[in-house]
C-alpha angles and dihedrals in degrees: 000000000000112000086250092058082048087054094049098049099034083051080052099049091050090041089053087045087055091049102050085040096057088043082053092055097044090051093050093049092056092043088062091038092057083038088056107045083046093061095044084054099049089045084048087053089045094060096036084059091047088046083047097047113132092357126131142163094243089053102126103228125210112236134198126187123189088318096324116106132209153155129260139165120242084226095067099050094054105049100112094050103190088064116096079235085069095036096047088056104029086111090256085107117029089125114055087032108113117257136184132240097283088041100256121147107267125205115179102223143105116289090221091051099048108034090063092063095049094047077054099052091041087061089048091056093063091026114100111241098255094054116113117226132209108247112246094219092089101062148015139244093281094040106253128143115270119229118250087248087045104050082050089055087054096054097052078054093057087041093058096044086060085239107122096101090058106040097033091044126178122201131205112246119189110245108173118006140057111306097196090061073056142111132171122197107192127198137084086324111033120187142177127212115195131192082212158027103295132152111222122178116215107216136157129301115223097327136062100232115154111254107214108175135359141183135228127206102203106210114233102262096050098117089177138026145186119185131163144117131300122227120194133133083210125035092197096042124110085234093066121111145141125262105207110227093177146023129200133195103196125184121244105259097026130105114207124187102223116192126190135201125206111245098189110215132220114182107049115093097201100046108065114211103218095063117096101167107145128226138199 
């Protein structure tokens, strides 16, 4: 082999080790990144479990509104997981939550306001999933009537607490389609799954509240999709129909988050204003 030939190869050789070396250190790199981020996450376990220690859903928590002290169970406070209420007594925090002289949980707000909500969750706890509930916003602890001002102050309460989706729920209803290629899933999140094309409208459960925006997780396998609002004085009139506000093209294999806000209108007769019922 001519000393040339010897170059070339020898040139070849050091530019494959290189090579290999620079895919070592990349590799090894990874390898103390993904170290690294698995030790974050076991020391982030480990506090989780300090913060944890002790705590238990059936820990019966002291409770003090606005001067007027009860028991609840942690349990119960924490049933709809994703509001700041559940968050603020998961157990995370026992420690930096404001207490009152003896140690018991304080919430600054009306007796009358929050005890309602809690009575409430303490019913969805025993109540089977597909039960319906009577609101507490209507009436106080002793059931009387609350005043129009007070029922408003309620619902900022709920509001805060993040608890408006579960309280004030909405459910799918089949409105055009075959019910039986259809599921509904209710809940703070209520959902439908169909084997085929339908048309369900998602309305209130048990209240009137407006409904001002919304939002719609396509599944991956919706290809197109109409969604809007529906204006009618009368559901089960012959005069009901939806007034499409919107119109998707989605792609086979995406899911896409759609939200809609209400635009009230004012100049079509045959679209009442007032009505903000959704439709998908």
């Amino acid at each position: 082999m001519s000393a040339a030939k010897k170059r070339k190869v020898g040139d070849a050789v050091l530019e494959a080790l290189d090579t290999a070396r620079a895919e070592l250190e990349e590799r090894e790199t990874n390898l103390e990144q993904r170290e690294e981020a698995l030790r974050k996450a076991i020391e982030g376990v480990e506090h989780e479990k300090q913060l944890m220690a002790g705590r238990k859903p059936s820990d019966v928590l002291p409770i003090n509104i606005g001067g007027t002290k009860l028991a609840v169970l942690r349990s119960t406070l924490c049933q709809y997981e994703s509001s700041l209420l559940a968050a603020k007594f998961s157990g995370r925090w026992d420690d930096s939550v404001a207490k009152d002289a003896d140690g018991a949980f304080f919430i600054d707000q009306p007796i009358e306001l929050m005890l309602p909500l809690i009575n409430y969750l303490r019913d969805k706890a025993i109540a089977a999933p597909d039960v319906a509930l009577d609101l507490p916003c209507n009436t106080n602890a002793a059931g009387e009537t609350l005043a129009t001002h007070k029922q408003a102050r309620f619902m900022r309460l709920v509001e805060y607490f993040g608890m408006t989706p579960f309280v004030y729920q909405q459910a799918f209803a089949i409105w055009r389609g075959g019910e039986a290629q259809s599921s509904f899933t209710c809940g703070p999140e209520p959902s439908v799954s169909c084997k085929a094309w339908g048309t369900y409208q998602l309305g209130p459960v048990g209240h009137e509240r407006v409904v001002k925006s919304f939002e719609i997780v396509l599944g991956a396998s919706i290809e197109r999709v109409q969604i809007g609002w529906a204006y009618t004085p009368d559901p089960t009139s012959s005069n009901y129909f939806p007034r499409k506000v919107k119109q998707l093209e989605v792609a086979a294999g995406g899911t896409r988050v759609v939200r809609l806000e209400h635009q009230s209108r004012t100049s079509d007769a045959n679209v009442p204003s007032t009505d903000t019922s959704q439709i998908l």
